[in-house]
TILOSE-752204 format. One record per residue (C-alpha): x, y, z; residue in one letter. Coordinates in steps of 0.25 Angstrom, whole numbers, plus 5000, padded with zeros to 4 digits. Layout:
BEGIN
XYZa ...
This chain:
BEGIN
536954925141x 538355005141x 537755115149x 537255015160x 538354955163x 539155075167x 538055145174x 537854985183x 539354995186x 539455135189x 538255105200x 538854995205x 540155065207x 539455165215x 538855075223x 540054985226x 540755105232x 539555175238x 539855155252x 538455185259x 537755105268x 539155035272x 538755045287x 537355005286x 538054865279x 539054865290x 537954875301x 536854765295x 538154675295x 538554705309x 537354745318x 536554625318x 537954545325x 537854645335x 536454645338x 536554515339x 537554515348x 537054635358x 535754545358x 536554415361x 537254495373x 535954535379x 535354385377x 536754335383x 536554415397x 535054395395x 535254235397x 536354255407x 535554325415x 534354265415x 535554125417x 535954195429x 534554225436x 534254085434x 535454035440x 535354135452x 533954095454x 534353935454x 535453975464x 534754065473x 533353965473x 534353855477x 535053925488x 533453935493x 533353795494x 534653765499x 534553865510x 533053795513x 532353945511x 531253855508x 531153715515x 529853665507x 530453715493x 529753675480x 529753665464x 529053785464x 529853865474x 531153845470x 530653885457x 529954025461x 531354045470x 532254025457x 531254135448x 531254225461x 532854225459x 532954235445x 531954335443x 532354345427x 531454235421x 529954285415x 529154165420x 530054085429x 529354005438x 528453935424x 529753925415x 530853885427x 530953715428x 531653675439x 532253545443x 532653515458x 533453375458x 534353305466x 535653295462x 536653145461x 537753165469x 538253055459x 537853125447x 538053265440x 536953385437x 535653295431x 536053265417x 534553285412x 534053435403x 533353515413x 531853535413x 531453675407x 530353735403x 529553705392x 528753825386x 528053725375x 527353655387x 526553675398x 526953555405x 527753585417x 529153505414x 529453385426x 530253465437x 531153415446x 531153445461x 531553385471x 532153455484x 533053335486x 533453285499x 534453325511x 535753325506x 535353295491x 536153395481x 535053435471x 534953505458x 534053605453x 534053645437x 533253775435x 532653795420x 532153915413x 531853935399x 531954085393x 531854165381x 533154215374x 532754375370x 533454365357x 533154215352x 533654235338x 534654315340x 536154295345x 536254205359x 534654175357x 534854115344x 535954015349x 535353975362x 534653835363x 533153855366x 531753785366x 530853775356x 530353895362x 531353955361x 531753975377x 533153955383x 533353855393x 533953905406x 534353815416x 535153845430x 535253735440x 536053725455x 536153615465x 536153615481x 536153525492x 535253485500x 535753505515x 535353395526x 534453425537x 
């Protein structure tokens, strides 16, 4: 028993001041904080970007029907036009919902959740349109849902998704609609 003791204390004194392996601790502690942050970066400018196209595709399909490129414009038209300027979406004309409503001069944006897409069902959600009357300011309120790349990670972890696990986008503008 006497021999043991001196012989464990001699090994753990040799393994308290072997320095070995030091860098491979220091990097299991800090590399997965910076993975984790390169990856939120990139799903950062992901989103933004996929935010912009969206908004850009809202504002340039509006300016179409404000500028009456098409004088007989419907649901499904305005909705083509906004994939065809946002060009980022896999299946956008299927996952976009969009809602065309006049707007209360009395009254703020429409208080009420935006319609979106539902990927659990295959019933088309109630849509809205309406292309309004001369001088009538009305509202459109586009909404996609997407897929975060990373959804347990970083910024995919923390955003608020279905129970699909798909990220609600919406973009929305308003025009007036000039008198004859």
């Amino acid at each position: 028993m006497r021999q043991i003791l001196p012989r464990l204390t001699g090994h753990l004194r040799h393994f308290w001041s072997d320095s070995s392996g030091n860098a491979t601790v220091e990097f299991v502690i800090i590399a997965p904080v910076l993975f984790s942050t390169v990856l939120s970066i990139f799903e950062s400018g992901w989103l933004m970007t996929k935010y912009m196209m969206l908004d850009r595709g809202v504002d340039m399909a509006v300016r179409d029907v404000r500028l009456v490129k098409n004088p007989t414009m419907s649901h499904d038209d305005l909705k083509d036009d906004i994939c065809n300027y946002a060009k980022i979406f896999k299946d956008c004309s299927r996952t976009l919902v969009l809602e065309l409503v006049p707007l209360d001069l009395n009254a703020a944006y429409p208080g009420n959740e935006p319609n979106c897409f539902d990927r659990t069902e295959e019933i088309e959600p109630k849509k809205e349109f309406s292309t309004g009357a001369h001088e009538e300011i009305m509202f459109v309120r586009a909404c996609v849902v997407t897929d975060p790349i990373f959804p347990g990670l970083g910024i995919g972890l923390q955003l608020e998704k279905d129970n699909t696990g798909g990220y609600r986008m919406v973009s929305f503008g308003a025009f007036m609609n000039e008198p004859a």
